[in-house]
MOPAC internal coordinates of N, CA, C and O (Angstrom, degrees):
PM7 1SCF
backbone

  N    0.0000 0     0.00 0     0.00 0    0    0    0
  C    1.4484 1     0.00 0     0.00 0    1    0    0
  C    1.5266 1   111.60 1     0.00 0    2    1    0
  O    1.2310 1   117.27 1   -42.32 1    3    2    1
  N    1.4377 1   122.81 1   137.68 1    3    2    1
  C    1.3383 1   126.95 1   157.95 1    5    3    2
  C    1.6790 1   128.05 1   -26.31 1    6    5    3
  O    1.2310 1   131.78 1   147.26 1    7    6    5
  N    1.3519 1    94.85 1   -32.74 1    7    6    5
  C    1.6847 1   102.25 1  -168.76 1    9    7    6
  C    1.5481 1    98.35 1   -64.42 1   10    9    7
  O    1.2310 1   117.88 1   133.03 1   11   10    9
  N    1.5213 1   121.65 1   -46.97 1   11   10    9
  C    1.3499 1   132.39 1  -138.47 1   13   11   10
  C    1.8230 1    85.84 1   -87.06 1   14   13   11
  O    1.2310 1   115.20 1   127.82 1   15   14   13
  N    1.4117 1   126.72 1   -52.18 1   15   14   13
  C    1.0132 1   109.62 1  -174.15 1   17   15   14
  C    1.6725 1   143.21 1   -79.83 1   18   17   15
  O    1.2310 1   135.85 1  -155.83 1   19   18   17
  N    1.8117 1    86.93 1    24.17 1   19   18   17
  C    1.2517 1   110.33 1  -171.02 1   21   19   18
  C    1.9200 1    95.27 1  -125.30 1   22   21   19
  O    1.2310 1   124.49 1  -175.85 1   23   22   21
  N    1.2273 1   109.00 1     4.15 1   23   22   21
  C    1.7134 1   131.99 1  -177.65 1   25   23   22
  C    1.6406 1    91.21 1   -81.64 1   26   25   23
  O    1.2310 1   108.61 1   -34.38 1   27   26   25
  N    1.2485 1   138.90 1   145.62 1   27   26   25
  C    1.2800 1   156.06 1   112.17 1   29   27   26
  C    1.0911 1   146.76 1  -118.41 1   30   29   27
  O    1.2310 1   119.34 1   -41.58 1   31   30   29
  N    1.7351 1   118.87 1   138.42 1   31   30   29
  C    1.5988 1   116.80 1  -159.99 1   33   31   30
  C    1.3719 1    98.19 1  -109.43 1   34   33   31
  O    1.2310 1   128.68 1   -34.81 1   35   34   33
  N    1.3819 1   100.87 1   145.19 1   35   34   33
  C    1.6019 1   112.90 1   163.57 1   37   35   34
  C    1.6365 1   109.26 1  -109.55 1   38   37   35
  O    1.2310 1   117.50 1   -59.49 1   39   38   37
  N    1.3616 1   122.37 1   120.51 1   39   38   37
  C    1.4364 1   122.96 1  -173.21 1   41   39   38
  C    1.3892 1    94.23 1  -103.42 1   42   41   39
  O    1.2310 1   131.17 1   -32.59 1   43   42   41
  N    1.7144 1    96.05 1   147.41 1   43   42   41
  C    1.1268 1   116.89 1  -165.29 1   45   43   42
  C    1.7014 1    92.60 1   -82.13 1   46   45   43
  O    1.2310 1   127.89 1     0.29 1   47   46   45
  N    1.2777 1   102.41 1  -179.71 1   47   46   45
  C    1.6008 1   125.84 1  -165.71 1   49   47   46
  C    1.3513 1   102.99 1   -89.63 1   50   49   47
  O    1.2310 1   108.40 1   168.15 1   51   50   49
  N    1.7175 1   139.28 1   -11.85 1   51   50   49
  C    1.5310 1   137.17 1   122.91 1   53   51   50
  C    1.7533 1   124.99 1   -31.61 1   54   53   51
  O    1.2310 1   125.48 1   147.54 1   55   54   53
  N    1.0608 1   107.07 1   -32.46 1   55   54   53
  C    1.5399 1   114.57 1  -157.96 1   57   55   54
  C    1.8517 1    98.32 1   -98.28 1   58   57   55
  O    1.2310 1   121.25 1   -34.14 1   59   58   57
  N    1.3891 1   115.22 1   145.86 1   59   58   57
  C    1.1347 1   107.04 1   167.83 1   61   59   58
  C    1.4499 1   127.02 1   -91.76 1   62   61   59
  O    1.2310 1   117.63 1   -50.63 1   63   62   61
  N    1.4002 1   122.11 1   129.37 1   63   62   61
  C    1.5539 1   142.46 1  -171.03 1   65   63   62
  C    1.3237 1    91.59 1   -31.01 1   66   65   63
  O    1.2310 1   119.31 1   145.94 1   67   66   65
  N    1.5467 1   118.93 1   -34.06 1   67   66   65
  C    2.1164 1    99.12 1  -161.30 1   69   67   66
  C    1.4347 1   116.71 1   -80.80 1   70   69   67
  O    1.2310 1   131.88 1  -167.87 1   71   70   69
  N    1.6683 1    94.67 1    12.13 1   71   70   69
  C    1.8136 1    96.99 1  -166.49 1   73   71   70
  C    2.2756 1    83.66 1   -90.32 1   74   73   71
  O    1.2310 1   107.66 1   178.95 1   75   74   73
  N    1.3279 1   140.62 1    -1.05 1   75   74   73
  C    0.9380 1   156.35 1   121.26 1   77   75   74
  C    1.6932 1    99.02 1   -11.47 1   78   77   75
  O    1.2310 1   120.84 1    91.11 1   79   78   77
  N    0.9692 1   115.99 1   -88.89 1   79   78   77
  C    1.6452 1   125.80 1  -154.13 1   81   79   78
  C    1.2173 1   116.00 1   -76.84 1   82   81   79
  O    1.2310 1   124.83 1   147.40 1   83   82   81
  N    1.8185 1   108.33 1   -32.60 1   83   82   81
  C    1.5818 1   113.54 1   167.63 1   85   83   82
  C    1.1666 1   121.22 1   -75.08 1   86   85   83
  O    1.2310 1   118.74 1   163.52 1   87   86   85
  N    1.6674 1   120.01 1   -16.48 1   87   86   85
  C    1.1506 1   114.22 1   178.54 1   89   87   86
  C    1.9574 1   128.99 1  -123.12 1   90   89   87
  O    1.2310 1   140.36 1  -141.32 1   91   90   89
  N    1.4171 1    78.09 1    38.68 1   91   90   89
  C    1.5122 1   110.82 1  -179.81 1   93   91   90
  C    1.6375 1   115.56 1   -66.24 1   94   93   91
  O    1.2310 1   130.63 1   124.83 1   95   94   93
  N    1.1762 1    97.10 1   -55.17 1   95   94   93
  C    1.7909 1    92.39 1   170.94 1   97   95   94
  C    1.7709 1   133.31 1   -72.06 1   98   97   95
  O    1.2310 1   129.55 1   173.01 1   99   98   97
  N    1.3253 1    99.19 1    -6.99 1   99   98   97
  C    1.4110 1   114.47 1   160.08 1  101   99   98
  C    1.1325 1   111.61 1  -111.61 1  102  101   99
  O    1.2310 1   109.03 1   126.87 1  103  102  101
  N    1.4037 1   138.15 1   -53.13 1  103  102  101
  C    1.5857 1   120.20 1   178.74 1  105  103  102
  C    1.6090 1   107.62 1  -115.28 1  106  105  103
  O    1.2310 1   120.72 1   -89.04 1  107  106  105
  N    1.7495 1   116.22 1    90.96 1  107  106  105
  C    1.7320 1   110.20 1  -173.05 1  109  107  106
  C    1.6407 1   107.80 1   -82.93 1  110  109  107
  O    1.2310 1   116.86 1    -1.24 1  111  110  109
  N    1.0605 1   123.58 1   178.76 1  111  110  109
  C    1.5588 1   118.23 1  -147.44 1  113  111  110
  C    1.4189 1   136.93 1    44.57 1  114  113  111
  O    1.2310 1   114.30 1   176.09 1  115  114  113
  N    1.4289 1   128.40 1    -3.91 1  115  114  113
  C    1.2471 1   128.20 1   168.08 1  117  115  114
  C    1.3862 1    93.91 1   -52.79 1  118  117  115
  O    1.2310 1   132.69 1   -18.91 1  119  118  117
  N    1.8716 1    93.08 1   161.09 1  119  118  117
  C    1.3869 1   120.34 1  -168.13 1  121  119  118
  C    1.7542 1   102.65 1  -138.32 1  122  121  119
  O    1.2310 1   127.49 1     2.88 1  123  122  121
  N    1.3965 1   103.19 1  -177.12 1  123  122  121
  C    1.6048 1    96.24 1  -171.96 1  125  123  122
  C    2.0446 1    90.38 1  -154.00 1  126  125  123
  O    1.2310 1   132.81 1   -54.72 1  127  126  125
  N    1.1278 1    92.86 1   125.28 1  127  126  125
  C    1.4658 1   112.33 1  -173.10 1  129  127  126
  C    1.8257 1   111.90 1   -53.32 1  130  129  127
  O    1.2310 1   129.88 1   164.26 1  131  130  129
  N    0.8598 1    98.55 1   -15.74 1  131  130  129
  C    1.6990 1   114.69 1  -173.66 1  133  131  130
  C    1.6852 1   108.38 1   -98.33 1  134  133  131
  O    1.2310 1   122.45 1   170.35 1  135  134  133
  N    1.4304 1   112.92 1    -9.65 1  135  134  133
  C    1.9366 1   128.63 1  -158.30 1  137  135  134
  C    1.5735 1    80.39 1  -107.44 1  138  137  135
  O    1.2310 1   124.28 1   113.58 1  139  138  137
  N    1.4595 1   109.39 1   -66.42 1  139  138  137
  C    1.9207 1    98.51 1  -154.35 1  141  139  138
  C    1.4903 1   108.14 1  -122.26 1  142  141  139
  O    1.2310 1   129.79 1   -93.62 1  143  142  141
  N    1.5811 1    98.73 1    86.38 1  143  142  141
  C    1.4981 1   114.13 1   175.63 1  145  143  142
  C    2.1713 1   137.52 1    62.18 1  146  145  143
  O    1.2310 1   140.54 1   170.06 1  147  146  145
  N    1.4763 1    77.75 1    -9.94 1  147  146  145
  C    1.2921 1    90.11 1   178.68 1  149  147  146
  C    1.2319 1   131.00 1   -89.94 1  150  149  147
  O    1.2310 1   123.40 1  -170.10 1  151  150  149
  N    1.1564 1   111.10 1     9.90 1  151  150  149
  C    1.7256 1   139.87 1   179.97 1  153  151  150
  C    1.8387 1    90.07 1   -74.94 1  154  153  151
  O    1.2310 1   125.53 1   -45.10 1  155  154  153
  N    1.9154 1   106.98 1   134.90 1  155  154  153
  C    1.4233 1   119.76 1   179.24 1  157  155  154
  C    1.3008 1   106.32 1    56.85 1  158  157  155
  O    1.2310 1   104.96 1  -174.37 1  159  158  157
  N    0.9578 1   145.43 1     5.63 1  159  158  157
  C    1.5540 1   128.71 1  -171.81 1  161  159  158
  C    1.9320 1   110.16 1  -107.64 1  162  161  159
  O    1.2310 1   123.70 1  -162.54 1  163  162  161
  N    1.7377 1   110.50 1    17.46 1  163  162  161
  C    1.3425 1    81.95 1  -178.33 1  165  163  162
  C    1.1069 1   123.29 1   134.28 1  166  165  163
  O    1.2310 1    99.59 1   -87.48 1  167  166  165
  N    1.4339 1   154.44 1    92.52 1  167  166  165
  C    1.1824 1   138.94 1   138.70 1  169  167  166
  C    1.1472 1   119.39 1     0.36 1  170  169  167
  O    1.2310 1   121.30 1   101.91 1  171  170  169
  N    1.6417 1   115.12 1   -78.09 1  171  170  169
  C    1.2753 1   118.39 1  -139.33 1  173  171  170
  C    2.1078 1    96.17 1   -84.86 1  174  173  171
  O    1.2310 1   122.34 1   168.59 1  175  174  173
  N    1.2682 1   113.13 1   -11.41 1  175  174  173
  C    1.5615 1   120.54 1  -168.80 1  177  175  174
  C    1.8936 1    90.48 1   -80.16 1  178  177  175
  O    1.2310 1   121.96 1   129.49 1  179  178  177
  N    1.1856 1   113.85 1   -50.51 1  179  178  177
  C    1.2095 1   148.56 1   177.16 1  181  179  178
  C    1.9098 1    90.29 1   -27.89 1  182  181  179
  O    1.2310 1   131.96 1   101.59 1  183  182  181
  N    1.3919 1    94.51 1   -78.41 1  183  182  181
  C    1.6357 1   103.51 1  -163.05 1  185  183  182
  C    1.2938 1   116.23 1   -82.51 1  186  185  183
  O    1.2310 1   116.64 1  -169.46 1  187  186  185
  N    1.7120 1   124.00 1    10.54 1  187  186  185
  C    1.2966 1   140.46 1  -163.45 1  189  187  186
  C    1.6659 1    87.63 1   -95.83 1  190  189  187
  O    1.2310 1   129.80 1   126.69 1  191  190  189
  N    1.5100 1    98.70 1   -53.31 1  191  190  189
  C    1.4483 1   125.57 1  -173.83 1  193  191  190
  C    2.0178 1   107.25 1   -52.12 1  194  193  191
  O    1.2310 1   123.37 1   119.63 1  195  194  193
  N    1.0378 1   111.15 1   -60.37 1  195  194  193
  C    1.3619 1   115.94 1   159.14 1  197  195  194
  C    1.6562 1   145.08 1   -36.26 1  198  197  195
  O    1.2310 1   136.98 1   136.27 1  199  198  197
  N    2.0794 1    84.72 1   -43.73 1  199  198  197
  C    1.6212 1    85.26 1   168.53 1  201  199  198
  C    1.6793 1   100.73 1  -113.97 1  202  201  199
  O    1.2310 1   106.84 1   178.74 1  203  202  201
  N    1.0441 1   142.10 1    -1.26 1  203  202  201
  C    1.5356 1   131.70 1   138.33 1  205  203  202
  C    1.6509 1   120.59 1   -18.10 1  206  205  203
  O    1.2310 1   135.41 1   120.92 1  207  206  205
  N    1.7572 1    87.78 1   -59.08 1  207  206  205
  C    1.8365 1   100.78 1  -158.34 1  209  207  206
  C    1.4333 1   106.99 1  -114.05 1  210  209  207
  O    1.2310 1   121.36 1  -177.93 1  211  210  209
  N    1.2043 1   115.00 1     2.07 1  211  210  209
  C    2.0125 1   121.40 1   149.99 1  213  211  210
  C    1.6839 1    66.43 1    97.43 1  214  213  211
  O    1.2310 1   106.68 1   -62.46 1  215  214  213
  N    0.8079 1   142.38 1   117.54 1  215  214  213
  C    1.5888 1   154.12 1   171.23 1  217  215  214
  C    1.9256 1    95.55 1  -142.27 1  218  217  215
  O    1.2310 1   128.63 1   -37.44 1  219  218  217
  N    0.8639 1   100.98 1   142.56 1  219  218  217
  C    1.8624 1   115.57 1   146.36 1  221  219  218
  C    1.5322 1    98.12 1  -108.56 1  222  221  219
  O    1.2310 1   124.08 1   -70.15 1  223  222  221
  N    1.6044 1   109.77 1   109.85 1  223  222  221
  C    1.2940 1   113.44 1   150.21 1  225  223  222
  C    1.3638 1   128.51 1   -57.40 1  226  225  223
  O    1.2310 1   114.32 1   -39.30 1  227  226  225
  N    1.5268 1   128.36 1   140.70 1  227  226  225
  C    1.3548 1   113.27 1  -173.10 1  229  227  226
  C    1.9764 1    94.42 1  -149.96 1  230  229  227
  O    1.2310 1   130.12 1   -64.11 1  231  230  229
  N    0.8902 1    98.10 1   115.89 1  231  230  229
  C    1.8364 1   128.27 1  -169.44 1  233  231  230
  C    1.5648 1   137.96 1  -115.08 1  234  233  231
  O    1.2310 1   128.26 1   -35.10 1  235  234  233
  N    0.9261 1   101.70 1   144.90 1  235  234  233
  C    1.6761 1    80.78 1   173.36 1  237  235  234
  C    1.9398 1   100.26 1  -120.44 1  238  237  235
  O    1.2310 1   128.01 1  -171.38 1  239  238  237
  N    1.0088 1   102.18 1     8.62 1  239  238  237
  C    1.7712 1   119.40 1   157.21 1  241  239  238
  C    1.1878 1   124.30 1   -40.16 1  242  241  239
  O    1.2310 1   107.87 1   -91.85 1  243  242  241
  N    1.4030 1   140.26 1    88.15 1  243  242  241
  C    1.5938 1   123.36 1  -170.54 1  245  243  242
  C    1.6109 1   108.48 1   -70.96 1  246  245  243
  O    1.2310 1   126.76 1   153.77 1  247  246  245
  N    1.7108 1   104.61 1   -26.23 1  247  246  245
  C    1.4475 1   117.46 1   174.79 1  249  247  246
  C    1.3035 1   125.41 1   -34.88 1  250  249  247
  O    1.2310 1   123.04 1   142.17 1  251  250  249
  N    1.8298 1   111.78 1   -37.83 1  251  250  249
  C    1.2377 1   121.20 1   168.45 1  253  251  250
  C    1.9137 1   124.42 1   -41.67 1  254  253  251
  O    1.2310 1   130.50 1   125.80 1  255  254  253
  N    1.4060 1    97.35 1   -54.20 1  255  254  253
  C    1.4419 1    90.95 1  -172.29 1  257  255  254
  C    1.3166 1   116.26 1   -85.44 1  258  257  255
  O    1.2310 1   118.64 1  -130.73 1  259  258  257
  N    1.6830 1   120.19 1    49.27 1  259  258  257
  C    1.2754 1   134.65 1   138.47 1  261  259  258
  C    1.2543 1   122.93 1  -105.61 1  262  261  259
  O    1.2310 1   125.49 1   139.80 1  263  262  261
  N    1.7080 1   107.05 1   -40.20 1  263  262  261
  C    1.5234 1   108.37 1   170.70 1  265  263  262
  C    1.5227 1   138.63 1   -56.09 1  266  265  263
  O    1.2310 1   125.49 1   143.59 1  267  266  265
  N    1.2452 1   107.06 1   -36.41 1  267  266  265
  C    1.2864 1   150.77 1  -154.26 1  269  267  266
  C    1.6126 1    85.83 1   -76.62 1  270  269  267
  O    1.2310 1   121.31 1   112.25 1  271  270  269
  N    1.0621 1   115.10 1   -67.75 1  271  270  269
  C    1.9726 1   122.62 1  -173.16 1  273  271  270
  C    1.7865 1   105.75 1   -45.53 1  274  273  271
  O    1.2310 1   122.18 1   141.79 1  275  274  273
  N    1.7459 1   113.44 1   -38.21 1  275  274  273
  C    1.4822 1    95.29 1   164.36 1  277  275  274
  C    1.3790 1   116.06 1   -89.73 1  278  277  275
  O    1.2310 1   108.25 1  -152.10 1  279  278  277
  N    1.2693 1   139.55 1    27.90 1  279  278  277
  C    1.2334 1   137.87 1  -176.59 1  281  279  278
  C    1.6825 1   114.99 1   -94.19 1  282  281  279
  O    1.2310 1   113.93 1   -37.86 1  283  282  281
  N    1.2399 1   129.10 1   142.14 1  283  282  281
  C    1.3710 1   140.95 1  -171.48 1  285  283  282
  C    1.7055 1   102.07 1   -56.19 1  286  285  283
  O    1.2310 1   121.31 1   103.22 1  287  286  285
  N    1.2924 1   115.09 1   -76.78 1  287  286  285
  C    1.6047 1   102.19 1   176.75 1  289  287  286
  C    1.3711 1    93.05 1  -154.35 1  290  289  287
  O    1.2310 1   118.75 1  -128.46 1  291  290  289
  N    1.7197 1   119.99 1    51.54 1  291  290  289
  C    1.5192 1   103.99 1   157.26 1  293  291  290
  C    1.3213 1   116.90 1   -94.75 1  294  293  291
  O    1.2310 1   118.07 1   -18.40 1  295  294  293
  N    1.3196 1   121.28 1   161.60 1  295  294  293
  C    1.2119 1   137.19 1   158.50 1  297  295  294
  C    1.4761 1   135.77 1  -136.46 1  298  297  295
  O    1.2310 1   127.51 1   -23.48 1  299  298  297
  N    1.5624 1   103.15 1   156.52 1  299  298  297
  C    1.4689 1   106.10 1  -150.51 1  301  299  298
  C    1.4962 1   118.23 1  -132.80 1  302  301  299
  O    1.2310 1   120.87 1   -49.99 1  303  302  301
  N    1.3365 1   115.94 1   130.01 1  303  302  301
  C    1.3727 1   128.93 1  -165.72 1  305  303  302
  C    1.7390 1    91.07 1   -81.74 1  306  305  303
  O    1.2310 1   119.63 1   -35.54 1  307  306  305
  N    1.1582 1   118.31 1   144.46 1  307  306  305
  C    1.6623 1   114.88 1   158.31 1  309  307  306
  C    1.7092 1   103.49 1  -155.65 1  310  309  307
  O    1.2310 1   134.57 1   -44.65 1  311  310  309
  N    1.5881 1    89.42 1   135.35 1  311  310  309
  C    1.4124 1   110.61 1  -148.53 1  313  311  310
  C    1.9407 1    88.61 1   -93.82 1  314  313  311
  O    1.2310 1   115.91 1   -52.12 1  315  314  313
  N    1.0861 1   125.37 1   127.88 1  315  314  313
  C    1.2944 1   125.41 1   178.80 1  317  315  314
  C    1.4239 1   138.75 1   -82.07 1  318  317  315
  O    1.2310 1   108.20 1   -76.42 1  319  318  317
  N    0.7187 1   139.65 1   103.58 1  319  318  317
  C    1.5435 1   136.45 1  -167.39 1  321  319  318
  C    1.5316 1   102.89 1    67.35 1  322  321  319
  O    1.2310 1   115.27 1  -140.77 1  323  322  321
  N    1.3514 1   126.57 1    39.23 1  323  322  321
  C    1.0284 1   129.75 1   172.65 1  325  323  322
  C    1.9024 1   132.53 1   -73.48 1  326  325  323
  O    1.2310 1   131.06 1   -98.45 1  327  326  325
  N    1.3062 1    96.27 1    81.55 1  327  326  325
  C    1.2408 1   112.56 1  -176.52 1  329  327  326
  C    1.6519 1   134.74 1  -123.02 1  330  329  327
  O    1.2310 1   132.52 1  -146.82 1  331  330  329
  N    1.3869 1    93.42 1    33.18 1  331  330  329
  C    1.6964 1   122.60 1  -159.52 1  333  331  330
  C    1.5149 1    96.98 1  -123.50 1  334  333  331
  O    1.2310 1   128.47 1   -27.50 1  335  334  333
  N    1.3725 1   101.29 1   152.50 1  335  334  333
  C    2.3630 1   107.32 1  -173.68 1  337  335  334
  C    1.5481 1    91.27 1   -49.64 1  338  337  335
  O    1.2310 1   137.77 1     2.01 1  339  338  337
  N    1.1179 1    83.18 1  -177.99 1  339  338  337
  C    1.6330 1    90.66 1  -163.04 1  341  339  338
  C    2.2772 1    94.67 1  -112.22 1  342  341  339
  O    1.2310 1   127.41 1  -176.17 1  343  342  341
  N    1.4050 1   103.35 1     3.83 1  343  342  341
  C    1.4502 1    85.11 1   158.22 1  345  343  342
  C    1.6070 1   111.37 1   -94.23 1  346  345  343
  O    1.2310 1   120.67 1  -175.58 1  347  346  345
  N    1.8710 1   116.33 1     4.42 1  347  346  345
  C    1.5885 1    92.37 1  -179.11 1  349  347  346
  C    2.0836 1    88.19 1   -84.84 1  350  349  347
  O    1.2310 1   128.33 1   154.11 1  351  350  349
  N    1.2843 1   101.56 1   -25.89 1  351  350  349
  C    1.8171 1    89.97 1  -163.38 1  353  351  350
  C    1.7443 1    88.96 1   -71.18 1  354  353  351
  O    1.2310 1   100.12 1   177.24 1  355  354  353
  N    1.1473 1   153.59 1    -2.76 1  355  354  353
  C    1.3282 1   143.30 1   146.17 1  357  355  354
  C    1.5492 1   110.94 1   -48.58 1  358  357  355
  O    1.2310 1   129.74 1   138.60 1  359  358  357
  N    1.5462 1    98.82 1   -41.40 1  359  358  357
  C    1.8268 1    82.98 1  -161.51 1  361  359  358
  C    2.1247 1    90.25 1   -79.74 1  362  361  359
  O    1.2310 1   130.52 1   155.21 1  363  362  361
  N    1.0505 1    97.31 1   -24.79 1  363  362  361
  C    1.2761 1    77.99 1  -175.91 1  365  363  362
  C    1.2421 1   134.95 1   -70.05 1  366  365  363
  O    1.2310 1   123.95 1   147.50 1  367  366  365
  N    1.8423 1   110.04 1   -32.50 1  367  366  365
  C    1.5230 1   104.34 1   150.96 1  369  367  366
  C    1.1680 1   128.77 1   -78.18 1  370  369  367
  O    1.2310 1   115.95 1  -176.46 1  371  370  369
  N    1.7559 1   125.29 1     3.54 1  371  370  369
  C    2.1118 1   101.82 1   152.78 1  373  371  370
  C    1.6576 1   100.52 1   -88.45 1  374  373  371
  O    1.2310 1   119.59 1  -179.15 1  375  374  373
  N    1.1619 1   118.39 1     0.85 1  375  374  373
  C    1.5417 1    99.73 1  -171.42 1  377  375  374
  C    1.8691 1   109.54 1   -84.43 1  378  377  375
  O    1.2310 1   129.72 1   172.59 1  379  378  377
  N    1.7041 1    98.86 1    -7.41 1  379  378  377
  C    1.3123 1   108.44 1  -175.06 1  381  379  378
  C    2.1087 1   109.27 1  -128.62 1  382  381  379
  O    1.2310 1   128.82 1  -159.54 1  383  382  381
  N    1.4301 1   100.61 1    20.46 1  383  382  381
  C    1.3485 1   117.22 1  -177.57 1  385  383  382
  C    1.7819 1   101.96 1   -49.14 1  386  385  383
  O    1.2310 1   125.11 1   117.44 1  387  386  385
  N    1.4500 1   107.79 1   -62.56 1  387  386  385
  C    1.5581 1    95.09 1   170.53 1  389  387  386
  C    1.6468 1   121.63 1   -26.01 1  390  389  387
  O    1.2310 1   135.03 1    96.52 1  391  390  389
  N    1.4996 1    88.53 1   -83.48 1  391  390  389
  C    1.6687 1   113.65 1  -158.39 1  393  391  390
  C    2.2267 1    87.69 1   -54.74 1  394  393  391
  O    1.2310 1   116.37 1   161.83 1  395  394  393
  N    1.3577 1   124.51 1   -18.17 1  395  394  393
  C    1.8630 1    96.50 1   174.00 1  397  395  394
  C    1.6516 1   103.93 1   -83.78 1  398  397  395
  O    1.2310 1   129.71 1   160.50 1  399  398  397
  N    1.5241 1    98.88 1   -19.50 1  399  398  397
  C    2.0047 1    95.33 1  -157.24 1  401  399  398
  C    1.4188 1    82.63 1   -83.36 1  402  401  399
  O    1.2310 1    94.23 1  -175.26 1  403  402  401
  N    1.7594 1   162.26 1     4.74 1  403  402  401
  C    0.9748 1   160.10 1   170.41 1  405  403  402
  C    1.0695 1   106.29 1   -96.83 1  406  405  403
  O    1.2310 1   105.76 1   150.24 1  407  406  405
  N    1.2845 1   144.01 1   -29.76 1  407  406  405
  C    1.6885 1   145.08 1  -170.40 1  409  407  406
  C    1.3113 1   113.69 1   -54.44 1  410  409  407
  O    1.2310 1   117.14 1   131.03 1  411  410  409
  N    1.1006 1   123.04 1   -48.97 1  411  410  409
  C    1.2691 1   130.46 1  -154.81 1  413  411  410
  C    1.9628 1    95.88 1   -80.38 1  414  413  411
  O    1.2310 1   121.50 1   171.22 1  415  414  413
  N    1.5088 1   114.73 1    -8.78 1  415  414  413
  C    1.7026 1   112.70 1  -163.85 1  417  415  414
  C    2.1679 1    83.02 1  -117.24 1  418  417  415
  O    1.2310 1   130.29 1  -175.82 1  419  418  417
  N    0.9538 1    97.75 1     4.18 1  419  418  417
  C    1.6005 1    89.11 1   171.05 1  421  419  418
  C    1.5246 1   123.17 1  -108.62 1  422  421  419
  O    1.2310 1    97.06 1   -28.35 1  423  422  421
  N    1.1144 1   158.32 1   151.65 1  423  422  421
  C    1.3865 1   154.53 1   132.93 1  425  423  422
  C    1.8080 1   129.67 1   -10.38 1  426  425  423
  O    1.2310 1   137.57 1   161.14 1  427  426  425
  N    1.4799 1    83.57 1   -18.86 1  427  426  425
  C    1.6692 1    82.63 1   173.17 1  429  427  426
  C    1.5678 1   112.49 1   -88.49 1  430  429  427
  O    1.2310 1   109.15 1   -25.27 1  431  430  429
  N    1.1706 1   137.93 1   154.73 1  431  430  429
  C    1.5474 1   143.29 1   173.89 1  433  431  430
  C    1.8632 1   101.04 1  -109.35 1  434  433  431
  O    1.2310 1   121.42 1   162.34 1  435  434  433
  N    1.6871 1   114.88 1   -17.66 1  435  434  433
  C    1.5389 1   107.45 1   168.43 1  437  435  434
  C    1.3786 1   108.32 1  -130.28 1  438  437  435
  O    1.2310 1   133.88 1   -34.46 1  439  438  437
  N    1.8524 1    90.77 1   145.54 1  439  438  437
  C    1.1527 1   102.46 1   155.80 1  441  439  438
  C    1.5470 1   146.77 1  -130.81 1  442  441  439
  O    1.2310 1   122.24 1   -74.23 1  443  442  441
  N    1.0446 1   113.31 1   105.77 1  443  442  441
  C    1.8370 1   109.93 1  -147.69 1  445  443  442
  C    1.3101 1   104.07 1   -85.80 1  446  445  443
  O    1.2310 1   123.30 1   -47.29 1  447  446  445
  N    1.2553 1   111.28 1   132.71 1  447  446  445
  C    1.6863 1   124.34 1   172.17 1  449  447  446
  C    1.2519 1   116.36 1  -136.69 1  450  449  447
  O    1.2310 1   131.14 1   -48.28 1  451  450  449
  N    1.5839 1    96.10 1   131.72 1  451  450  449
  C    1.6692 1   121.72 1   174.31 1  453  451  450
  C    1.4920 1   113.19 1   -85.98 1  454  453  451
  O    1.2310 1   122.32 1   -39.70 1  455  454  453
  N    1.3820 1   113.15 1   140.30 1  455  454  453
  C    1.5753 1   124.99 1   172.24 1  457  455  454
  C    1.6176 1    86.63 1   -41.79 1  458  457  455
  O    1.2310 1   120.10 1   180.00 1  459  458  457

């Protein structure tokens, strides 16, 4: 769908940068917090950075879904008990590509996903 390829994630500085390259043909322009300067600087710089530049944050941070509630209109993916390679947390965000490229047009600011 149009929506999704106009969708971009910024992964947090937990997540590895190559989920960037694997997940290029469903979300192009995603970025990775550890690639463009946003490495050590922060949660809260982190998620400023996200809803600045229309980002879907995507985390395995539970910290987020406190920050996130004072935030202007970001929103944030957080991956749960996420302790599996990082090509199964790939399949898990195209297996849920809808339900992130919809987040941002719903009332919720989180969205938690299980392997």
């Amino acid at each position: 769908p149009t929506s999704l390829r106009r969708m971009r994630l910024l992964f947090d500085e937990g997540l590895s940068p190559k989920l960037v390259e694997i997940l290029r043909d469903l979300f192009p322009g995603s970025e990775s917090a550890l690639n463009n300067g946003l490495a050590r600087q922060g949660d809260s710089r982190i998620l400023a950075y996200a809803d600045q530049f229309g980002f879907v944050l995507v985390t395995t941070d539970s910290d987020f879904e406190t920050l996130v509630q004072n935030a202007h209109s970001a929103v944030v993916v957080i991956l749960r008990s996420c302790n599996y390679p990082t090509t199964i947390a790939a399949e898990v965000l195209r297996r849920n590509a809808i339900r992130i490229a919809d987040l941002p047009n719903t009332r919720n600011k989180v969205l938690y996903l299980d392997r």
